[in-house]
OpenMM code with the backbone's topology and positions (N, CA, C; nanometers):
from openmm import Vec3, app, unit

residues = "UNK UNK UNK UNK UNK UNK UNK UNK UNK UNK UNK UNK UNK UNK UNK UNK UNK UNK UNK UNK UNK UNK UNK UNK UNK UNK UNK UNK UNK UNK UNK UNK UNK UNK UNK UNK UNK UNK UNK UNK UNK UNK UNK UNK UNK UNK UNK UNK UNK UNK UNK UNK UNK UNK UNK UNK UNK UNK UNK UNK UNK UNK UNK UNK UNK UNK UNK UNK UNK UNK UNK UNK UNK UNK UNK UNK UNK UNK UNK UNK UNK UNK UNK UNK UNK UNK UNK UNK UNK UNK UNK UNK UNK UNK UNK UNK UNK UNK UNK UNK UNK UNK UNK UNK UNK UNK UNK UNK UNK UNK UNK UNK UNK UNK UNK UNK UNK UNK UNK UNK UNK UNK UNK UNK UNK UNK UNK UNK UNK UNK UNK UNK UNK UNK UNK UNK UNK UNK UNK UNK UNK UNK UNK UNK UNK UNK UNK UNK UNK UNK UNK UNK UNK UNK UNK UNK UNK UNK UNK UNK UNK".split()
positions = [
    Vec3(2.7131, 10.1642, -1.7210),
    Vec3(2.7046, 10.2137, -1.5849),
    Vec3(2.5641, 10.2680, -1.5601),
    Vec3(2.4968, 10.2493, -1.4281),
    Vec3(2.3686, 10.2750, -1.4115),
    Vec3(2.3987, 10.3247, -1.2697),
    Vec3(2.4023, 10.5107, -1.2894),
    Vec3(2.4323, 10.5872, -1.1788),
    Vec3(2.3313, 10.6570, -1.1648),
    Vec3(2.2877, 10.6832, -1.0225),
    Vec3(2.1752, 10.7834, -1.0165),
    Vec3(2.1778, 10.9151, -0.8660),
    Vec3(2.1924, 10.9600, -0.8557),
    Vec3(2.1953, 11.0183, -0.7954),
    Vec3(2.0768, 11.0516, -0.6927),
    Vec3(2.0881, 11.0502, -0.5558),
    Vec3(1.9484, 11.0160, -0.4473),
    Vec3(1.9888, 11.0820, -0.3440),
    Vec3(1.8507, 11.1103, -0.2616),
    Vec3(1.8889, 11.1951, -0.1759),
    Vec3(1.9009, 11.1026, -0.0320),
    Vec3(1.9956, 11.1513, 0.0030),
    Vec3(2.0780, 11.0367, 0.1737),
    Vec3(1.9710, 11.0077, 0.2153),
    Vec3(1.8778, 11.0632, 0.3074),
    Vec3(1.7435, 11.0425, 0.3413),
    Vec3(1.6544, 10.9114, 0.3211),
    Vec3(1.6830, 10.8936, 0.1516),
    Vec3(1.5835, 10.7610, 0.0681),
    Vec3(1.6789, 10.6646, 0.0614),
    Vec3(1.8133, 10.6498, 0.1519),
    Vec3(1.8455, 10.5345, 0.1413),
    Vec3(1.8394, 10.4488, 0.2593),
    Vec3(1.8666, 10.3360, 0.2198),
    Vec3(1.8049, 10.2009, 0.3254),
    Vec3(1.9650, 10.2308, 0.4586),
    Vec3(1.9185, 10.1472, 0.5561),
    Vec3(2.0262, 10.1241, 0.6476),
    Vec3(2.1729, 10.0620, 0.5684),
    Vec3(2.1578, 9.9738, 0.5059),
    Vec3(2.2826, 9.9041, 0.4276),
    Vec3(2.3615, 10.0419, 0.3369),
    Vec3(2.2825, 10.1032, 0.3072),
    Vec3(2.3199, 10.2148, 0.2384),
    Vec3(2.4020, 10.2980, 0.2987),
    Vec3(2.3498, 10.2987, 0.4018),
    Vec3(2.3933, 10.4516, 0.5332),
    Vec3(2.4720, 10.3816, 0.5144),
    Vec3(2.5533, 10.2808, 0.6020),
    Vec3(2.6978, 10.1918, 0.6265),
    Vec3(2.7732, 10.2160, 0.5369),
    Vec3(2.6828, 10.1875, 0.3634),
    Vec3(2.7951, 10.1932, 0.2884),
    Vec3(2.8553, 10.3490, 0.2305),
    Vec3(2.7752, 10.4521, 0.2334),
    Vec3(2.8313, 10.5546, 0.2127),
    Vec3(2.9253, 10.6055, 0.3251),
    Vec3(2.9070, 10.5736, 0.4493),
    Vec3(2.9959, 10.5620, 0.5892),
    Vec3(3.1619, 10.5370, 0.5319),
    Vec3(3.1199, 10.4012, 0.4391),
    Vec3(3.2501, 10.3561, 0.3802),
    Vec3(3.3288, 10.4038, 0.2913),
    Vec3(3.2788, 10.4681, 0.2736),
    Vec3(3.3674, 10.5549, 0.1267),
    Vec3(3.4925, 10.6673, 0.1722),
    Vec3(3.5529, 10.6349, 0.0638),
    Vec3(3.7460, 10.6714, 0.1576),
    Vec3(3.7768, 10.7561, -0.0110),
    Vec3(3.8151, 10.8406, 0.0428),
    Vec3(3.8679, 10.9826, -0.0466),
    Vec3(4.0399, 10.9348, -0.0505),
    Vec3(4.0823, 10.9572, -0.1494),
    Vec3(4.2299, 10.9628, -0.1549),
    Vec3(4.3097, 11.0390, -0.1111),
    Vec3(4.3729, 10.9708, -0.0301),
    Vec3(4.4410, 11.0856, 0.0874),
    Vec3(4.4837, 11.2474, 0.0710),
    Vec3(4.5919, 11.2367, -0.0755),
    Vec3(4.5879, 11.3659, -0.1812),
    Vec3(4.4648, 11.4759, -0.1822),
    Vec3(4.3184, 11.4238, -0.1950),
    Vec3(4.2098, 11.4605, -0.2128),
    Vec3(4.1221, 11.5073, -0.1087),
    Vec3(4.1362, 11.4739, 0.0435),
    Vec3(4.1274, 11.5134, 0.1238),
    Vec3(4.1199, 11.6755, 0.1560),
    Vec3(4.1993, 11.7476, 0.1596),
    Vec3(4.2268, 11.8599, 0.1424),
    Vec3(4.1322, 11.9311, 0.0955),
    Vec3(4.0884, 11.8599, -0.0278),
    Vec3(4.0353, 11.9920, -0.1130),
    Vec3(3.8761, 11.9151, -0.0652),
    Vec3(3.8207, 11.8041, -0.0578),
    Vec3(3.6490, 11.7573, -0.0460),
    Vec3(3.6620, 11.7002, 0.1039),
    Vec3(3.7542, 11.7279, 0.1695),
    Vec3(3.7522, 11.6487, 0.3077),
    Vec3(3.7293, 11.5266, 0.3110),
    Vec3(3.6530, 11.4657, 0.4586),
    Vec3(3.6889, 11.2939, 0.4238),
    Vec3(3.4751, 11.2969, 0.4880),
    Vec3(3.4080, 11.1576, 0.4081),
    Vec3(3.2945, 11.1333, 0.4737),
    Vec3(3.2494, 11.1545, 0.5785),
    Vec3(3.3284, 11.1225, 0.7102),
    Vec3(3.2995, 11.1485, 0.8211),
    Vec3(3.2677, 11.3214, 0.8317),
    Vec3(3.3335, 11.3859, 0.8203),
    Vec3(3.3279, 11.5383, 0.8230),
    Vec3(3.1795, 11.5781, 0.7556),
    Vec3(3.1649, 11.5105, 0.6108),
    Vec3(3.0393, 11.5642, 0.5190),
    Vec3(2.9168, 11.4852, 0.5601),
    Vec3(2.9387, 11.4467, 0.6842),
    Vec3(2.8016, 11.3449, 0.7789),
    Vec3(2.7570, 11.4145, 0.8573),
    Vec3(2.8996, 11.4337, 0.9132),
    Vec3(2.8631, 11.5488, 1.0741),
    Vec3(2.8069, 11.6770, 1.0346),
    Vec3(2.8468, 11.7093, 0.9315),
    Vec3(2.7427, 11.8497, 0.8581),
    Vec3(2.6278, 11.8405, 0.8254),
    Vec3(2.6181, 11.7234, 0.7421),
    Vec3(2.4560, 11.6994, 0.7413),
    Vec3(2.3964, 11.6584, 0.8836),
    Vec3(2.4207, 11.5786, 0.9461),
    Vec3(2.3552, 11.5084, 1.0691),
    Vec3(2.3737, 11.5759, 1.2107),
    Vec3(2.4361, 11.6327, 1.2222),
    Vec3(2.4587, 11.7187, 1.3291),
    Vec3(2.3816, 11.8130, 1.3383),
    Vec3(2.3462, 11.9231, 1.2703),
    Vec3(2.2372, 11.9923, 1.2710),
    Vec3(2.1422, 12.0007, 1.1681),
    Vec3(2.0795, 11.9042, 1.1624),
    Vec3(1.9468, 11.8955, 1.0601),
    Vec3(1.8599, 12.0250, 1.0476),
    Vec3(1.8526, 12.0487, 0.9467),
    Vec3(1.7866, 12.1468, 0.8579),
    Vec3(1.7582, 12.1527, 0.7020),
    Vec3(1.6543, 12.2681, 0.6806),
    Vec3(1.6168, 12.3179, 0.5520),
    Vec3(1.7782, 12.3323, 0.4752),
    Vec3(1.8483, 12.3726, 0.5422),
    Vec3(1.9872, 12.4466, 0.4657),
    Vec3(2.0460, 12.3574, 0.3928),
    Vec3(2.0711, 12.1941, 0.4480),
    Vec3(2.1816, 12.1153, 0.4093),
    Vec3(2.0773, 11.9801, 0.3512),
    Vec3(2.1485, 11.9258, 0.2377),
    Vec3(2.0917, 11.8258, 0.1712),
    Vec3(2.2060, 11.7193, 0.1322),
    Vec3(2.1793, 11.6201, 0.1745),
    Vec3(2.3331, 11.5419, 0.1095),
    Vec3(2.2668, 11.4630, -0.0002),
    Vec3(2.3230, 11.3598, -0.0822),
    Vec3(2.3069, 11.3043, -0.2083),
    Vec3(2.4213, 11.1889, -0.1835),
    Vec3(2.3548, 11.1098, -0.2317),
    Vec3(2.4508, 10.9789, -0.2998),
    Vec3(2.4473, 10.9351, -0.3898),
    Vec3(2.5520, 10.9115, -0.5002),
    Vec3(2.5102, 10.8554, -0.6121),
    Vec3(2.5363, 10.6960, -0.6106),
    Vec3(2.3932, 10.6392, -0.6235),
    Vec3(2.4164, 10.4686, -0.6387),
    Vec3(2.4554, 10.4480, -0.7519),
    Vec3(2.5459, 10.3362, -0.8124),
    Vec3(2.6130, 10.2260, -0.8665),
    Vec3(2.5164, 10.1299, -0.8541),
    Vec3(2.4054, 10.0557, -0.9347),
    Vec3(2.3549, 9.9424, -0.8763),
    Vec3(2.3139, 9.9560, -0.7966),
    Vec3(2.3077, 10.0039, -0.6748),
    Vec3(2.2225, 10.0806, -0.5542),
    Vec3(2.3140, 10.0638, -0.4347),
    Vec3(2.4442, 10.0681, -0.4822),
    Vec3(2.5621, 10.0758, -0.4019),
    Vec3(2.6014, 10.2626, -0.3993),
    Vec3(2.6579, 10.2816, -0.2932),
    Vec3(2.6809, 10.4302, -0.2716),
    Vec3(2.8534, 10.4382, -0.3441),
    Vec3(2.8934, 10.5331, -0.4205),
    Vec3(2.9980, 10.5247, -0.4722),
    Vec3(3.0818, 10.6858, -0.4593),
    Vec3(2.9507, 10.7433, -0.4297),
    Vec3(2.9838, 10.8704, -0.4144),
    Vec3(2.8713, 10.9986, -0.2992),
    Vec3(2.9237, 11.0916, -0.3070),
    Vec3(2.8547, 11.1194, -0.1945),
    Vec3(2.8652, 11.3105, -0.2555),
    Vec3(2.8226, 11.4080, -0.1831),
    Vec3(2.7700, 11.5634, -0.2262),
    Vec3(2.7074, 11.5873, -0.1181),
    Vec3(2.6836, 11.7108, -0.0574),
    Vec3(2.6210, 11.8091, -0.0069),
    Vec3(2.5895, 11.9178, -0.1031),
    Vec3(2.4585, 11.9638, -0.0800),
    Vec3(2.4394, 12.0865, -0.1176),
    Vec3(2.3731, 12.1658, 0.0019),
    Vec3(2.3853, 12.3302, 0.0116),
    Vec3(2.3692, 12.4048, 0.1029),
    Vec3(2.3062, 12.5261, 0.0347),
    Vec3(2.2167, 12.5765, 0.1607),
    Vec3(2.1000, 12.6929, 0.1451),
    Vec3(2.1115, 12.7804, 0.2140),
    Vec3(1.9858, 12.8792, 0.2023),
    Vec3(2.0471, 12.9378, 0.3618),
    Vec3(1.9239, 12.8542, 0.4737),
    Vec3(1.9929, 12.8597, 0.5867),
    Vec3(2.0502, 12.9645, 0.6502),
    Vec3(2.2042, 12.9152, 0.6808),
    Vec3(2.2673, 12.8049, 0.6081),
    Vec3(2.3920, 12.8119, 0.6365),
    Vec3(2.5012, 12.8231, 0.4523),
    Vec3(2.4259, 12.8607, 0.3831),
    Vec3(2.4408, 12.9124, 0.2715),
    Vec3(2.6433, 13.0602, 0.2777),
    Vec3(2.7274, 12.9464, 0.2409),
    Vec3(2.8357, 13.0642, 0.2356),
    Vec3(2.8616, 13.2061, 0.2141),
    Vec3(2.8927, 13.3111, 0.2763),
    Vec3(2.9125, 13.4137, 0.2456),
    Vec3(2.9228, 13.4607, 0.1412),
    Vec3(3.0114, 13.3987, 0.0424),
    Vec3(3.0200, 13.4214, -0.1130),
    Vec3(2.9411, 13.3928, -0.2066),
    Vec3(2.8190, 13.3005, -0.1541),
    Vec3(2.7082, 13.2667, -0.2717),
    Vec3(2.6135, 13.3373, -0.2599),
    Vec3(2.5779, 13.3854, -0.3595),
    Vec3(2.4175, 13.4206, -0.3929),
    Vec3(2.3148, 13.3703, -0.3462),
    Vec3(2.2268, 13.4296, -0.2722),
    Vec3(2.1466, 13.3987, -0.1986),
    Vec3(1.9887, 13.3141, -0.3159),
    Vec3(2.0417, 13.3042, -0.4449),
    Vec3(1.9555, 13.2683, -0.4926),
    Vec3(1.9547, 13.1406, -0.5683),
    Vec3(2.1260, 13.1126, -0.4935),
    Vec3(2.1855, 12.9942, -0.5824),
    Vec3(2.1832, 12.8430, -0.4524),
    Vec3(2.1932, 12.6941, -0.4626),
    Vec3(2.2346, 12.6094, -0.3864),
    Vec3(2.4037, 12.5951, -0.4026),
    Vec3(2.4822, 12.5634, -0.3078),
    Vec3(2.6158, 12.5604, -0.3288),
    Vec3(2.6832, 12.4012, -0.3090),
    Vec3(2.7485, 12.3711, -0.3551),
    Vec3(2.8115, 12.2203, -0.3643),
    Vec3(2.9259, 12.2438, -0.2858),
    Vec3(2.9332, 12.1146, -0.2190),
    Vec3(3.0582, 12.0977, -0.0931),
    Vec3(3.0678, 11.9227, -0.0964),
    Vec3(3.1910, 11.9002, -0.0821),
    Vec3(3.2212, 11.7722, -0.0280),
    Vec3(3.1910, 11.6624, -0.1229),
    Vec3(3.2294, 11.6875, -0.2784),
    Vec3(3.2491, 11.5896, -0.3503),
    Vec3(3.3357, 11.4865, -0.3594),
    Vec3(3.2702, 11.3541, -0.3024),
    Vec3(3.3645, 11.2730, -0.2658),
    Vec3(3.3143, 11.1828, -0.3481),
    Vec3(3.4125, 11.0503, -0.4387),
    Vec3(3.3959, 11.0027, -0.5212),
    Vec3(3.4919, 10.8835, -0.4362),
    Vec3(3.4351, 10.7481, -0.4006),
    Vec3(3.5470, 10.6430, -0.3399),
    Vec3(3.6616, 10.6309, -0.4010),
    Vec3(3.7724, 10.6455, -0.3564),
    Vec3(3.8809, 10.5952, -0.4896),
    Vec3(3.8836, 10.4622, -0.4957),
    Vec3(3.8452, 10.3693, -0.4509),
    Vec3(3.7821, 10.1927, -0.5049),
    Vec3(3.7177, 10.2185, -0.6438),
    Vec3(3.6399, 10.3746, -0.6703),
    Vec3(3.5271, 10.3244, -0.7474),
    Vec3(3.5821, 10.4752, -0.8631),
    Vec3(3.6920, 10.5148, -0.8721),
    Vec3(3.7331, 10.6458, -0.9417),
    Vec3(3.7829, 10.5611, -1.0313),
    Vec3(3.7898, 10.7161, -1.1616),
    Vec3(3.7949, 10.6675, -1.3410),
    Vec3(3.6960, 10.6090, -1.3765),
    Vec3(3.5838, 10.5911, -1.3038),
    Vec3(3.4470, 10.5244, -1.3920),
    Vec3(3.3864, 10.5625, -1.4497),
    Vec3(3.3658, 10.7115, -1.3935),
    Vec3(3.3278, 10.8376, -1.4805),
    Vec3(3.1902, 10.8829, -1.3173),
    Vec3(3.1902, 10.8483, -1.2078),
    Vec3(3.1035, 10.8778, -1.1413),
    Vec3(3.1119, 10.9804, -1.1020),
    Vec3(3.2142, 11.0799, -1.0859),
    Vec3(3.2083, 11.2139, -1.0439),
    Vec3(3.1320, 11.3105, -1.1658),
    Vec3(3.1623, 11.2449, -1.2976),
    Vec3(3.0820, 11.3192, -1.3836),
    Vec3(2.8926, 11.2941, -1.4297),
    Vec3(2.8810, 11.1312, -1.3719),
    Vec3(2.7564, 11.1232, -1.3223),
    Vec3(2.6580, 11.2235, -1.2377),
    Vec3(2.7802, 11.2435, -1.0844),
    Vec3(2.7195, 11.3224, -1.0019),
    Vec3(2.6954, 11.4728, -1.0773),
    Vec3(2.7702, 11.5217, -1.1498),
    Vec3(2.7664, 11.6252, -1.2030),
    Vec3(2.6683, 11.6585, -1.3388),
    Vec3(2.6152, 11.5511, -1.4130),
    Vec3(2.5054, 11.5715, -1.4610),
    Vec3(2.3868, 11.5360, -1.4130),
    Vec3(2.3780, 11.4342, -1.2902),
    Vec3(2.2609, 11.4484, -1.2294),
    Vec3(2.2270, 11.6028, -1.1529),
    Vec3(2.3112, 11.6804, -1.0566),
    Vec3(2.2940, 11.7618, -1.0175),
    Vec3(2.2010, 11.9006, -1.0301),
    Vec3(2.2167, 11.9407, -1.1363),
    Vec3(2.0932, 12.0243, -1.1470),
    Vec3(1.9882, 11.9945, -1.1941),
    Vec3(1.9299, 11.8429, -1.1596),
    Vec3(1.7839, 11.8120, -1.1415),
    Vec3(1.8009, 11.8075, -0.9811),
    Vec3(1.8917, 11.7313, -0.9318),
    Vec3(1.8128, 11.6823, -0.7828),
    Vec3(1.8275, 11.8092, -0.7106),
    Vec3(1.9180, 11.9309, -0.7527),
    Vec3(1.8762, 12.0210, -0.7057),
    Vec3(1.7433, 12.1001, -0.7094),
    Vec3(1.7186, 12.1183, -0.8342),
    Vec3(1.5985, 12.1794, -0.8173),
    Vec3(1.4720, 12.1220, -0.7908),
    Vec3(1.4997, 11.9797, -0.7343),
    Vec3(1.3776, 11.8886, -0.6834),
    Vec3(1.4159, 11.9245, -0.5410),
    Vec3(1.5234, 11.9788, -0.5102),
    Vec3(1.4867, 11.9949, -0.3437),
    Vec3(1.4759, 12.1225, -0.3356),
    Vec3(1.5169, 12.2154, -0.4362),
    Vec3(1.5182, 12.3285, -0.3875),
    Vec3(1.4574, 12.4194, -0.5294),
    Vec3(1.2702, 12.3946, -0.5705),
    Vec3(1.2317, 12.4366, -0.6838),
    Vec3(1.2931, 12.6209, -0.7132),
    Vec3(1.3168, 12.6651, -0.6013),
    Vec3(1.3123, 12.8216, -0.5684),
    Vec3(1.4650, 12.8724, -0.6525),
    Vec3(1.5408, 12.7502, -0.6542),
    Vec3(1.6833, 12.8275, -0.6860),
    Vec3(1.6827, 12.8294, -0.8651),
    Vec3(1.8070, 12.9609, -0.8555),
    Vec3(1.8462, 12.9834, -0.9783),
    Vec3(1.9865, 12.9517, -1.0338),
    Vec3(2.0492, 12.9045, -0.9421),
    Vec3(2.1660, 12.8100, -1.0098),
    Vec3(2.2233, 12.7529, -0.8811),
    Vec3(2.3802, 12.6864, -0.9620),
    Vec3(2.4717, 12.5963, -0.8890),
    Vec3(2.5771, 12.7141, -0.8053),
    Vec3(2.6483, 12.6962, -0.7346),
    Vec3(2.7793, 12.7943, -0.6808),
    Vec3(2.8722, 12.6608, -0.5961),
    Vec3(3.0021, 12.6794, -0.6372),
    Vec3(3.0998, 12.6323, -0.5902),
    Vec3(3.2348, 12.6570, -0.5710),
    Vec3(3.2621, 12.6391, -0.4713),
    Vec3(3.4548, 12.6926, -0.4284),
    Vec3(3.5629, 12.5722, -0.4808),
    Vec3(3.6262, 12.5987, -0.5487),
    Vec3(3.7404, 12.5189, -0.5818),
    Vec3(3.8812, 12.5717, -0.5970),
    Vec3(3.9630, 12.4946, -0.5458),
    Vec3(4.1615, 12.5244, -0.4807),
    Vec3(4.1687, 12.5882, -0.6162),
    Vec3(4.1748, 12.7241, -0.6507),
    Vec3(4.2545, 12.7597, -0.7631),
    Vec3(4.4157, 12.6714, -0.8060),
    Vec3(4.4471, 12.5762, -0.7858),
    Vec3(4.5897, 12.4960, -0.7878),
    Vec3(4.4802, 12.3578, -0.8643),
    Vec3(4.4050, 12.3781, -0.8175),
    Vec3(4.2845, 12.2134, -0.8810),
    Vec3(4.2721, 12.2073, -1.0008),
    Vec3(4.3608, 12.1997, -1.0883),
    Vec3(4.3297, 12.2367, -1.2345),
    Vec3(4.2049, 12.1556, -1.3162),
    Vec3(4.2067, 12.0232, -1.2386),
    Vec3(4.1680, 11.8987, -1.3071),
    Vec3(4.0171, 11.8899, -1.2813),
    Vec3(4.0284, 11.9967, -1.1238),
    Vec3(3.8477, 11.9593, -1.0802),
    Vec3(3.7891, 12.1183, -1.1182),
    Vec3(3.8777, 12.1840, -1.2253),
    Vec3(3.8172, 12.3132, -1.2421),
    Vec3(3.7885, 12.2860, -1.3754),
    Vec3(3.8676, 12.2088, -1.4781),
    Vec3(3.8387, 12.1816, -1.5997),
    Vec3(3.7168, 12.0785, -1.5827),
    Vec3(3.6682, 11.9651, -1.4721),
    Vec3(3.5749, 11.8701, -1.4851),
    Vec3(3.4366, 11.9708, -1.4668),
    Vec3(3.4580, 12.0960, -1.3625),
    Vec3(3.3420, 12.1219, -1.3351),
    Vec3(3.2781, 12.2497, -1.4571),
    Vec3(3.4021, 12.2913, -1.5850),
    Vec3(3.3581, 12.3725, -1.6779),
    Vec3(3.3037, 12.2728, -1.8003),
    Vec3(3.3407, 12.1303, -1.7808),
    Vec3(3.2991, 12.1068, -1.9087),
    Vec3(3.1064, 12.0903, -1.8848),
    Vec3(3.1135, 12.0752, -1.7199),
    Vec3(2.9516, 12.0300, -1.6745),
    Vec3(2.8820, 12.1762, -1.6530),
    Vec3(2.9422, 12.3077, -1.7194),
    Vec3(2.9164, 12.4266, -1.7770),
    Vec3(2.9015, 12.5697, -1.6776),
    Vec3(2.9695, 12.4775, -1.5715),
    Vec3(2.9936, 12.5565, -1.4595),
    Vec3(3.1158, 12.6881, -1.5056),
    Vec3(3.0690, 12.7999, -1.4774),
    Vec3(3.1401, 12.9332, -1.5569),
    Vec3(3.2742, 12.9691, -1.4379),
    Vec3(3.3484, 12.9946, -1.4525),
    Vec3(3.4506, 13.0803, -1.3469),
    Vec3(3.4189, 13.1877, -1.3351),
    Vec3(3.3953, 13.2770, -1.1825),
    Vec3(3.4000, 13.3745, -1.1785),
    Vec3(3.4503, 13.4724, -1.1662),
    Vec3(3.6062, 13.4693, -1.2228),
    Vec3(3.7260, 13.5220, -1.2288),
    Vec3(3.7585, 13.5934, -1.0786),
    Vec3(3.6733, 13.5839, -0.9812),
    Vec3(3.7059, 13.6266, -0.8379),
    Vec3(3.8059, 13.4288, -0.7729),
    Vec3(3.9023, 13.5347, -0.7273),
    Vec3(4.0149, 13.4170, -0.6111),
    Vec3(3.9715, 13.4788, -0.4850),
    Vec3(4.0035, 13.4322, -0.4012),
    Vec3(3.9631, 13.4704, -0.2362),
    Vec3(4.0372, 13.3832, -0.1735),
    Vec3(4.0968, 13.3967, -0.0385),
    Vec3(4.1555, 13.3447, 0.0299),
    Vec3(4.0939, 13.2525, 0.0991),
    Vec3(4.1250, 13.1021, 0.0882),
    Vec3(4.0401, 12.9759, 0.1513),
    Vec3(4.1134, 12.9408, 0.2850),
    Vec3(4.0368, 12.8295, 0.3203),
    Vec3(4.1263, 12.7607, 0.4142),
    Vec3(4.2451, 12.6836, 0.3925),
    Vec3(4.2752, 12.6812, 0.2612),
    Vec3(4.4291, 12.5908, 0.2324),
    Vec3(4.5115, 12.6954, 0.0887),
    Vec3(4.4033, 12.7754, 0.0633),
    Vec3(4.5177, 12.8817, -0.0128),
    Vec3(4.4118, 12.9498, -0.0919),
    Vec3(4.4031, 12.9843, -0.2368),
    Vec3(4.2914, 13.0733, -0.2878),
    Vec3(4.2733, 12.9600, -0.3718),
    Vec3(4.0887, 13.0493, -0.3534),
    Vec3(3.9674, 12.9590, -0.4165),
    Vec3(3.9409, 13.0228, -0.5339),
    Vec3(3.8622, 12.9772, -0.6265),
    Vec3(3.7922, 13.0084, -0.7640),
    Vec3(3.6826, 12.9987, -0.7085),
    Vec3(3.5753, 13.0538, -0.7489),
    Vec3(3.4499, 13.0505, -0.7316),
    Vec3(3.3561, 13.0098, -0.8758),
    Vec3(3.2991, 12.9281, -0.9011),
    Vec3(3.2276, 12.8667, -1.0093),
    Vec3(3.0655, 12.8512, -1.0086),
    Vec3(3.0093, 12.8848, -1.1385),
    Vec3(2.8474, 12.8648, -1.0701),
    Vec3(2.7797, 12.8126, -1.2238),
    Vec3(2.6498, 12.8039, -1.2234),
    Vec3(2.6370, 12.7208, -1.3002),
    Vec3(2.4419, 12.8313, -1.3375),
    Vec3(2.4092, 12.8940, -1.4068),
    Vec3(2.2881, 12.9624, -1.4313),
    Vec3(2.1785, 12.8432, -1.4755),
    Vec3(2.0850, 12.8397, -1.4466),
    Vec3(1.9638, 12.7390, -1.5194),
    Vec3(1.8760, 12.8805, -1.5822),
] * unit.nanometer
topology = app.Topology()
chain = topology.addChain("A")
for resn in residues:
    res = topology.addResidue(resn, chain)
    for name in ("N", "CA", "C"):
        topology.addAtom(name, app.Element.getBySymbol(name[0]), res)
């Protein structure tokens, strides 16, 4: 597998379309929402704050990420950290191992967009067992704080460089 992770920006028009295309498993929804939603965040109000990522397959889009700063940087993160939202992995293209691609590319292309930060921060469904164990083995710590989300309580996870 030859995955790389890129920032939305550096990809071609065929590209845009095809990350357009990418469909979350309905189940999965819930917790990373669906493409359309993690577009309109990036593209709707362009800024310093929001960065999206795709990870090419061959230079096919297979997966997709936001990361966020301030000034739209979550209440709960550290103002010194980038935060991850909207990991979406196609289910056409899941079990390949690309969500764990995206997750070891990540703290390079972060700190190529954002040299200033000092780590990762992320919210995940305390009920997510599977995307809380994927994101500790990529050394992301729990921060034993739950908080009340939009679909029930979150874990909060971060990652120190």
């Amino acid at each position: 597998m030859t995955a790389r992770l890129v920032p939305y920006e550096s990809l071609n028009a065929l590209q845009r379309q095809q990350v357009e295309a990418i469909e979350v498993h309905p189940e999965q929804i819930r917790f990373s929402g669906d493409i359309h939603g993690a577009l309109h965040t990036l593209l709707s109000k362009p800024g310093p704050g929001v960065k999206g990522f795709a990870l090419l397959a061959d230079a096919i889009p297979v997966a997709f990420l936001l990361l966020k700063r301030p000034p739209v940087l979550p209440a709960w993160a550290d103002e010194h950290s980038a935060t991850l939202h909207a990991l979406q992995v196609d289910q056409r293209a899941q079990g390949k191992g690309y969500g764990k691609a995206c997750l070891q590319d990540l703290p390079e292309v972060a700190r190529q967009a954002w040299p200033e930060i000092r780590g990762l921060e992320l919210s995940v469904d305390a009920d997510n067992a599977a995307a809380i164990a994927l994101y500790a083995k990529y050394g992301f710590v729990d921060s034993g704080e739950a908080y009340k989300g939009r679909i029930g309580y979150e874990r909060r996870m971060g990652l120190m460089f």
